[in-house]
Structures are given as structure tokens and as C-alpha cells.
Backbone as CSV, one residue per row, in Angstrom:
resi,resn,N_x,N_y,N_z,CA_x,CA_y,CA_z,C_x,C_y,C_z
1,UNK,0.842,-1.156,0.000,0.000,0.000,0.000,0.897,1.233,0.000
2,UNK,0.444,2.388,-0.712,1.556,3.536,-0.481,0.142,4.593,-0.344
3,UNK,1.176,6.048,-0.187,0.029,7.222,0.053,1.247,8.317,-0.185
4,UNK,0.695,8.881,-1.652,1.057,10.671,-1.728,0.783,11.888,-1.433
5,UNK,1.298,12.610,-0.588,1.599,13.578,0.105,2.300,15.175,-0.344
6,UNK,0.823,15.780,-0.398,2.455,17.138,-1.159,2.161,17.767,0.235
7,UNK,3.794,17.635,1.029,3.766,18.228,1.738,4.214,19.843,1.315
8,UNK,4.752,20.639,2.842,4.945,22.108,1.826,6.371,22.110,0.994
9,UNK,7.739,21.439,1.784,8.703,21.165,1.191,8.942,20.443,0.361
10,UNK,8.265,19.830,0.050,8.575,18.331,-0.866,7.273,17.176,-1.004
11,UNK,7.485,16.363,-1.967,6.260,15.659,-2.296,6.825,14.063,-1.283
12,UNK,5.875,13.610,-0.404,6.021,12.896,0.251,5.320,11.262,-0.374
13,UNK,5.918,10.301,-0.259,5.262,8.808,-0.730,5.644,7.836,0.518
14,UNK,4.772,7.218,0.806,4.884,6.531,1.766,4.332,4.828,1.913
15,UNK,5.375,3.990,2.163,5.246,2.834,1.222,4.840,1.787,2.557
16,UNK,3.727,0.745,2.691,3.916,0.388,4.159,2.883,-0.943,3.635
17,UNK,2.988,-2.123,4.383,2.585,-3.076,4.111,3.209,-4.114,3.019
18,UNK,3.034,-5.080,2.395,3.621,-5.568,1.726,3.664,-4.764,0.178
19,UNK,4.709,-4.884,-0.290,4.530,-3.773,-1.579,5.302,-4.651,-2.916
20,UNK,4.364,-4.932,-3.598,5.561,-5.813,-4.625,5.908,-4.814,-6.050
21,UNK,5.904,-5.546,-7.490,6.376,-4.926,-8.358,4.998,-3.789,-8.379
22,UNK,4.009,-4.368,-9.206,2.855,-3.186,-9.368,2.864,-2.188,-8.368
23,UNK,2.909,-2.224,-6.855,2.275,-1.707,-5.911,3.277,-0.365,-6.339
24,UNK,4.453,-0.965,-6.260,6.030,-0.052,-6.694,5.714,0.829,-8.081
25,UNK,4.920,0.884,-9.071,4.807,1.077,-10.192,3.706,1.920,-9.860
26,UNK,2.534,1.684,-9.337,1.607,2.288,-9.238,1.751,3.835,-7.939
27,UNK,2.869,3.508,-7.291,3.212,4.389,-6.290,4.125,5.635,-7.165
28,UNK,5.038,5.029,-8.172,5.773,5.734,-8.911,4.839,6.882,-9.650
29,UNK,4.231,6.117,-10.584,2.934,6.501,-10.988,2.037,7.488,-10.603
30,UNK,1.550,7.589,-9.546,0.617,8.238,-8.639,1.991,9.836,-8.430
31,UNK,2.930,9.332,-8.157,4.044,10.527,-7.871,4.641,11.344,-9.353
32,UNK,4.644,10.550,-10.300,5.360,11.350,-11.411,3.629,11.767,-12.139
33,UNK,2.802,11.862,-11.891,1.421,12.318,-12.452,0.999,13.343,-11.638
34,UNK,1.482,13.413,-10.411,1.054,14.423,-9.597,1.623,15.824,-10.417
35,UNK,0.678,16.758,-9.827,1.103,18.097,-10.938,2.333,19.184,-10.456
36,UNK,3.130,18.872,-9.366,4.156,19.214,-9.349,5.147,18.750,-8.993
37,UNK,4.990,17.293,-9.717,5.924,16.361,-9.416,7.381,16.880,-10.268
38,UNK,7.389,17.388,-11.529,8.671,18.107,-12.452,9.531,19.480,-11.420
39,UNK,9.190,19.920,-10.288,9.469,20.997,-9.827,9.392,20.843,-8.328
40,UNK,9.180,19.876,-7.694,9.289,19.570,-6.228,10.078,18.315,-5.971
41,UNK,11.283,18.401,-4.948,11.720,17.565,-4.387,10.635,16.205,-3.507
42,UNK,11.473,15.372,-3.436,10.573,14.369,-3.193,10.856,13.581,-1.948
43,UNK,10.131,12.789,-0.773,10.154,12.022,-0.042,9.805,10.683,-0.211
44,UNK,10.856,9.502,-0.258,9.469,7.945,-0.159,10.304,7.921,1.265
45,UNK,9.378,7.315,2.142,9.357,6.861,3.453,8.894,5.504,3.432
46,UNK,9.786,4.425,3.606,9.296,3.188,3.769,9.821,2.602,5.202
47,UNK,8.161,2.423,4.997,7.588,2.260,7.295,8.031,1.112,7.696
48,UNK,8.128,1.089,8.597,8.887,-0.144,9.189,7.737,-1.559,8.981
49,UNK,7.059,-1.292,9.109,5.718,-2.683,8.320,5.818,-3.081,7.129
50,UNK,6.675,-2.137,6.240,6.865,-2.588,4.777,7.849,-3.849,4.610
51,UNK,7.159,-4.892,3.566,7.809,-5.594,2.958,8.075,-5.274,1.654
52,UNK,9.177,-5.485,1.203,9.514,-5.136,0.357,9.563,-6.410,-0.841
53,UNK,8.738,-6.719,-1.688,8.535,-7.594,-2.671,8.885,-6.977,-4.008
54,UNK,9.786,-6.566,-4.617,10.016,-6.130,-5.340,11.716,-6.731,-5.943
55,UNK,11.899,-6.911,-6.962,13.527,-7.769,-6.966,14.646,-6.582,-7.686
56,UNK,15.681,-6.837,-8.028,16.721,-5.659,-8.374,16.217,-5.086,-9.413
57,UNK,15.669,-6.217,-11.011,15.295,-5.800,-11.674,14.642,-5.004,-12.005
58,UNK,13.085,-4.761,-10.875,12.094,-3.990,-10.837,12.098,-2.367,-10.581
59,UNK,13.679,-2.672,-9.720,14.187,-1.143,-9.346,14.784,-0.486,-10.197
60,UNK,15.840,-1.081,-11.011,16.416,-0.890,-12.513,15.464,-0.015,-13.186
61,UNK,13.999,-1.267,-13.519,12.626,-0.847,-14.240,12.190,0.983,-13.612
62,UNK,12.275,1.042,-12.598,11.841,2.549,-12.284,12.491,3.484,-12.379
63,UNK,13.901,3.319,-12.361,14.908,4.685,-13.326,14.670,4.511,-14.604
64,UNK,14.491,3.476,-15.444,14.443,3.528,-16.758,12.647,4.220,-16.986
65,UNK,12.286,4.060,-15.761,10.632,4.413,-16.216,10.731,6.431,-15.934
66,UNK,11.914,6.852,-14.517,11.709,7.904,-14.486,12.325,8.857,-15.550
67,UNK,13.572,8.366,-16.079,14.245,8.881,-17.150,13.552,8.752,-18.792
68,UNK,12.506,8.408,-18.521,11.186,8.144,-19.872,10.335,9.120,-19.397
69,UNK,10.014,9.531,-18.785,8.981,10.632,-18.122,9.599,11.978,-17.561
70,UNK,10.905,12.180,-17.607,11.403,13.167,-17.411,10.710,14.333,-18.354
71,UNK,10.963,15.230,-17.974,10.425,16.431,-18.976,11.696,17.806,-18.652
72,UNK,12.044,18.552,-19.869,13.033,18.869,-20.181,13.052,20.302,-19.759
73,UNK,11.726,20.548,-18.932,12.004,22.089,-18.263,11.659,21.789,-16.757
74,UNK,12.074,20.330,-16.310,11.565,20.129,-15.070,12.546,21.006,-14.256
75,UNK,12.323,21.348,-12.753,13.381,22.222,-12.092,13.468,21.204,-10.498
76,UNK,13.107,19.857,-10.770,13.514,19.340,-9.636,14.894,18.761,-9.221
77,UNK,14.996,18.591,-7.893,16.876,18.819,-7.878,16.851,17.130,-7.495
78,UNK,16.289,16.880,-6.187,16.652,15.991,-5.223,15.230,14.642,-4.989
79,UNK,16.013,13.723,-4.710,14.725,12.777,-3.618,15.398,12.094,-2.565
80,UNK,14.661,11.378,-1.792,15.263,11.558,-0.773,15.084,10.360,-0.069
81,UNK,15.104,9.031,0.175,14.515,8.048,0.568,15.075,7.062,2.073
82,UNK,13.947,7.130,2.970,14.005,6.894,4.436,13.834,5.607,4.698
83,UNK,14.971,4.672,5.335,14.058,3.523,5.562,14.923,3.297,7.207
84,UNK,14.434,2.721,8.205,14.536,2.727,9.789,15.628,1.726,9.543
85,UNK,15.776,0.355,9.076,16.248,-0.600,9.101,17.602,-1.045,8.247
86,UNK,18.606,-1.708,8.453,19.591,-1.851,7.679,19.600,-2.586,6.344
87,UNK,18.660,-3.412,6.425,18.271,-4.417,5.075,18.008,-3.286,4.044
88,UNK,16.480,-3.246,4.481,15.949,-1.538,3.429,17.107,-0.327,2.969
89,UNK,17.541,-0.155,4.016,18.356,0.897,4.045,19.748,1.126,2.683
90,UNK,20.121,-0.402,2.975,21.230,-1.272,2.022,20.221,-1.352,0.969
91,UNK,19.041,-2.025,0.291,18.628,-1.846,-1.152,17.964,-0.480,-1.166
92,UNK,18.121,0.663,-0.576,17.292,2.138,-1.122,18.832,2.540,-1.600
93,UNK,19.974,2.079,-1.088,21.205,2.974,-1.485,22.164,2.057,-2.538
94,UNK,21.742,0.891,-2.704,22.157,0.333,-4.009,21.150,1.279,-4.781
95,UNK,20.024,1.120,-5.191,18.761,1.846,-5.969,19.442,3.298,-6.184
96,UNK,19.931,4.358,-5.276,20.726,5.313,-5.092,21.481,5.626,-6.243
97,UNK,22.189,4.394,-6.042,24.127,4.526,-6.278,23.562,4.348,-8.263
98,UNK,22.556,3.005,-8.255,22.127,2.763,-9.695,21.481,4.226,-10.470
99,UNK,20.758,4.747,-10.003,20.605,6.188,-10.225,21.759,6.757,-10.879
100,UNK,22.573,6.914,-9.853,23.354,8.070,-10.124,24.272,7.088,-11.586
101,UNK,24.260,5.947,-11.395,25.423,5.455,-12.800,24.791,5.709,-13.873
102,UNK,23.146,5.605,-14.023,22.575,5.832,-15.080,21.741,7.107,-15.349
103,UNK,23.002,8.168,-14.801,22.751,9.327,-14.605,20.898,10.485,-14.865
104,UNK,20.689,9.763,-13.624,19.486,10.504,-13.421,19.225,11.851,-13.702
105,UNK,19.095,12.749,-13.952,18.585,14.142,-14.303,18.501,14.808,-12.421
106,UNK,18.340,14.226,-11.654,18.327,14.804,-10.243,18.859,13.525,-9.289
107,UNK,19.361,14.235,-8.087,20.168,13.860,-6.922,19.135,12.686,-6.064
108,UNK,19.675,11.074,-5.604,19.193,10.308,-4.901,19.837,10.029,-3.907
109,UNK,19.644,10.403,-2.435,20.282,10.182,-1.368,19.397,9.161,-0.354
110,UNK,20.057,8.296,-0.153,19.239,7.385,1.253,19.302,8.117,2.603
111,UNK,18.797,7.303,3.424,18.873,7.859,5.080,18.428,6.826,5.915
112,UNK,18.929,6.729,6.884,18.523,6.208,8.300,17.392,7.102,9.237
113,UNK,17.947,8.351,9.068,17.092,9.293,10.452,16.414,10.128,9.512
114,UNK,15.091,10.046,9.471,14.277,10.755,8.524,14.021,12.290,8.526
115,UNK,14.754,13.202,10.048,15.136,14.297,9.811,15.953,14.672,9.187
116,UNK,17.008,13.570,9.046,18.169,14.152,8.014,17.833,14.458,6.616
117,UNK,16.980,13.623,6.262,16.746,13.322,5.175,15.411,14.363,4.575
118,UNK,14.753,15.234,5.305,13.748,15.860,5.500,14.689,17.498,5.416
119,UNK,15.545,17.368,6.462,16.489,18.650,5.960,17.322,18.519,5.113
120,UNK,17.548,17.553,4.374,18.426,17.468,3.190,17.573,18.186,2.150
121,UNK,16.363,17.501,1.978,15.392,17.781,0.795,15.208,19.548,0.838
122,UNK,14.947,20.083,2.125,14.842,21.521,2.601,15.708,22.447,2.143
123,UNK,16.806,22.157,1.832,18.265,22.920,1.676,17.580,23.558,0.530
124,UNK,17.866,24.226,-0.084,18.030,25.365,-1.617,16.567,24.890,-1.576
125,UNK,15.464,24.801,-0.819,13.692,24.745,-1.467,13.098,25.814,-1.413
126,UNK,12.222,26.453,-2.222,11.872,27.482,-2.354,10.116,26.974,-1.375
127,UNK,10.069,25.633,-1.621,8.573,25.352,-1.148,7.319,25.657,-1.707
């Protein structure tokens, strides 16, 4: 199950319960359709109830899906992704690192402490 959020700093997604490929697709989805998804930094928060059913491939599948949906006057910089636990934590920052090799158009940073990661997104935001 997920739930999008425009908070005032940043667009918030929040991933909790078991979540497999679709759920992952449809969460993406719901976030790059939102109407200021090209111009707002972003939050996924995945809750400590989340399972994560989703395999490497599928994560691959969502940079190749965000770099297809990019749009060429977007002004977003950053996202930002929270997970409590070391497992999660270790596949949000492989997902990260894959980003950045297949050079994303904007900045992917993981986190442990979801303030960090909340004032990371904050830095240079106009809101």
C-alpha cells in the first residue's frame, strides 16, 4: 500500500505493508502524475511494516521508467529516501548509487534518520 503527500517542502510517498512490483509502479505513478511532481523535491518513506517484494530488476525498471517521463524544463533537484532498518536501508542505497550510474537528471540520497533526510530535501527549497 503507499500514500502521496504534497507536503509544503517536498512531495512525500509513503510505502507500508507488503509492496511488490505493481504496488512499486503504481506508487511511482501516482508521484510522477502528480502536478508538481517536475518541480518539487521528493520524499518515499518506507515504514517499518513494509515488505519489500520487489527484486533488483524492478528497481532498474523505475529509473528507466523515471528517465522516460522526465520532462526537459523540469526544475527538480533531489529525492530523498528513508528507511529505519539496515536491510531496506542497504537496497534504497544500491537503488541510489544505480541512479546516479545511469545518470538521473536529479540527486538520490538514502537515510537512516528521517530528519536528516527531511532537511536534506529543505536545503536550496523554495517550497
Amino acid at each position: 500500500m503507499f500514500t502521496v503527500h504534497d507536503d509544503f517542502h517536498f512531495l512525500r510517498v509513503e510505502l507500508d505493508g507488503h509492496v511488490d512490483r505493481n504496488d512499486l509502479f503504481d506508487a511511482q505513478d501516482a508521484l510522477m502524475q502528480h502536478p508538481k511532481y517536475h518541480h518539487k523535491n521528493a520524499l518515499w518513506v518506507i515504514k517499518d511494516g513494509c515488505i519489500c517484494g520487489f527484486s533488483e530488476i524492478d528497481l532498474s525498471a523505475t529509473i528507466e521508467r523515471i528517465k522516460n517521463f522526465w520532462h526537459h524544463e523540469a526544475t527538480k533537484q533531489k529525492s530523498a529516501f528513508f528507511a529505519s532498518n539496515s536491510f531496506r536501508y542497504t537496497l534504497i542505497k544500491f537503488f541510489c548509487e544505480e541512479a546516479e550510474y545511469k545518470k538521473l537528471p536529479f540527486t538520490m540520497m538514502p537515510f537512516m534518520n528521517l530528519q536528516d533526510a527531511e532537511a536534506w530535501l529543505k536545503e536550496n527549497s523554495a517550497g
